[in-house]
N, C-alpha and C positions, 0 to 999 in steps of 0.2 A: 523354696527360695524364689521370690518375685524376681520375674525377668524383665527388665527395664529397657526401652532401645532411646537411645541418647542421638538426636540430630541435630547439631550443633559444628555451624564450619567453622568456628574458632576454635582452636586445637586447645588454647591455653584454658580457655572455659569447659570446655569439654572431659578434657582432662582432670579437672579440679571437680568435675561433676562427678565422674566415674569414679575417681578413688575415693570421694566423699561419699558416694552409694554402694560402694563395694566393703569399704567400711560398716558401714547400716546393713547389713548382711542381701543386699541383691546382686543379682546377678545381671551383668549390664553389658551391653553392645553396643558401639560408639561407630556413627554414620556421620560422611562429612556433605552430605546432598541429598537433593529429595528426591532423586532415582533409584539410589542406594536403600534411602530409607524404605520407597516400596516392595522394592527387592526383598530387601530382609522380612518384611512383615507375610509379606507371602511366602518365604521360605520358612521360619520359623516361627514358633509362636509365643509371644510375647503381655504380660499382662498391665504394662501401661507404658506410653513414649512419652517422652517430652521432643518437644516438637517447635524449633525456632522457628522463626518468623523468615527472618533475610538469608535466606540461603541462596546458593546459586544454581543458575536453573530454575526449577520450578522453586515457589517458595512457600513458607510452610502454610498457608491458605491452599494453594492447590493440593499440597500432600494429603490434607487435611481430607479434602473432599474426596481425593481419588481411595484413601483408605476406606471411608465411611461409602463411599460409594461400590468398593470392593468385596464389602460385607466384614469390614475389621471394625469390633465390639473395643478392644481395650479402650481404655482412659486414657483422654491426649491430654496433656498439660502443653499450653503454647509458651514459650519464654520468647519475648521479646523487649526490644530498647524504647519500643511503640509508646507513646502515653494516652495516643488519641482515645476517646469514649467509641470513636464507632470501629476502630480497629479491635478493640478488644468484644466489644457489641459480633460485628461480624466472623469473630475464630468460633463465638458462641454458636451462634446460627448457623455455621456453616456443620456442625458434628465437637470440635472442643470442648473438654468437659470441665477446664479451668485457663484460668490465664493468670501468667505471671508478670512480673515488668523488672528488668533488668535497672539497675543492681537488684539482687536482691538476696535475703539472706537463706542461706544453706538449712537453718532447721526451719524456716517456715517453709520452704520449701518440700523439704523432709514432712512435714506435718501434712502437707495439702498432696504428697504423694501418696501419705499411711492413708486420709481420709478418701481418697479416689480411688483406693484397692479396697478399701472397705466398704463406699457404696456398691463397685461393681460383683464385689462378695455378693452382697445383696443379702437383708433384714426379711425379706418377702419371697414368697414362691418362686421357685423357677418359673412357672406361668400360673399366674392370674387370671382369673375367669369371671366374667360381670355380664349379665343379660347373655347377649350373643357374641361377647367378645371376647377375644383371649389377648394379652398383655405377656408376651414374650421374654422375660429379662437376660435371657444368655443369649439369646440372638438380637436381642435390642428391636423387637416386630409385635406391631401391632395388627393382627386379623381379625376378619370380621366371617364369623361362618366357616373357617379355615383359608380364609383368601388375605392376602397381607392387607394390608391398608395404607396408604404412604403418608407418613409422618414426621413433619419434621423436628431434629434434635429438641428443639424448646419443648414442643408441645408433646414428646413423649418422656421430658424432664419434670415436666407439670403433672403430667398424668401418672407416673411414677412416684411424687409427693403427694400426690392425689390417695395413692393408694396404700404408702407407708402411713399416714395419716387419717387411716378412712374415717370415718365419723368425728373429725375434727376441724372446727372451722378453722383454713388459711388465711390469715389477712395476705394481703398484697403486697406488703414487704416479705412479711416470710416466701412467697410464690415467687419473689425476686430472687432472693435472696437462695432460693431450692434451684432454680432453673436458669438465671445467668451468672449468680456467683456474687460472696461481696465485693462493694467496691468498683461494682459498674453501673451508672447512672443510667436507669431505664424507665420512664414514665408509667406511672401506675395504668396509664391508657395500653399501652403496649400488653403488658398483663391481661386487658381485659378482652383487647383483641385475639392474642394468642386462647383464651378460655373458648372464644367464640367459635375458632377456627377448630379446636376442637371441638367442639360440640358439636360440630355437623361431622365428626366421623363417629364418633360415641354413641349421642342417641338416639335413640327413634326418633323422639319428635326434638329438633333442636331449639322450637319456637317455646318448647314446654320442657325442660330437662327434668331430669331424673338423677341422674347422676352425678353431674356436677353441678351446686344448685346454689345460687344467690343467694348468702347472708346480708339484710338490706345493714349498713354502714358496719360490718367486721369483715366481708372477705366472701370465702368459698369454699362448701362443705362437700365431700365425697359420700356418695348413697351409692357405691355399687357392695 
């Protein structure tokens, strides 16, 4: 049974969230702050939270980072009343693995929690092995030689469709659409920035890749 932790300081949404996932057969912990919510995730172990936005005290951006900073792997879904493009841009960036916008309804909700416990299942190796690299998935770590590599959320979101997809050319909506989610506005430059920044940890030569390699007008193909 999936363990769900709910941080959400409106009691009436919260509530309606739990009985509604508890019905769906998980099992769920209900936190009204993001002190708590740390609390709990280092106490127990949990396999994905939904993670509000305005909470008091810290708010779920900070929680966000202090989680991912802590070495915590689940799937954060952010719910928030947000609509802004760069609020939802930055829960991406920061470690979130999706974003919701309030209102919103309860089975798409449900749908994009079954699909967040199903990537973090994971289609592909527990680690992944390319050239000199090894590709992490239960710790979310990419090393090089046995040495981590720091990597941020996007760019080891990318590298991860990279590798579910190996010998398939991405276009750049799909590489959007793998790594900040639908329904967030992000310039295909962005994409190719984030490709770039990868590539100087990836390959040998980043001026000549190997690995991640330019389709001239479809996208970007995985050779590890």
């Amino acid at each position: 049974m999936p363990r769900i932790l709910i941080v959400e300081d409106e009691l009436s949404i919260a509530t309606l969230l739990g009985d509604d996932l508890a019905l769906d057969g998980y099992d769920v912990e209900i936190v009204g702050d993001g002190e708590s919510a740390i609390a709990a995730a280092a106490a127990r172990r949990f396999d994905l939270a939904l993670l509000d936005v305005m909470l008091p005290g810290k708010d779920g951006f900070d929680v966000c980072r202090e989680l991912r900073a802590s070495g915590q792997r689940m799937p954060i879904i952010m719910l928030t009343a947000k609509t802004q493009e760069s609020d939802k841009v930055m829960g991406l960036e920061i470690g979130a693995d999706d974003y919701v916008t309030k209102p919103f309804s309860p089975r798409e909700l449900r749908a994009r929690i079954k699909a967040a416990l199903r990537r973090a299942a994971g289609e592909t190796p527990e680690v992944y092995r390319f050239g000199q690299m090894e590709v992490d998935f239960g710790r979310r770590e990419l090393r090089l030689g046995g040495q981590a590599v720091e990597v941020t959320t996007i760019e080891f979101k990318l590298l991860s469709a990279f590798i579910r997809h190996r010998g398939h050319v991405l276009s750049r909506e799909e590489l959007l659409d793998e790594a900040w989610g639908h329904g967030v506005y992000v310039t295909d430059r962005a994409v190719d920035t984030h490709i770039v920044n990868l590539r100087r940890k990836i390959e040998p030569d980043p001026a000549v890749p190997q690995y991640v390699v330019s389709v001239r007008g479809a996208g970007y193909r995985f050779d590890g």
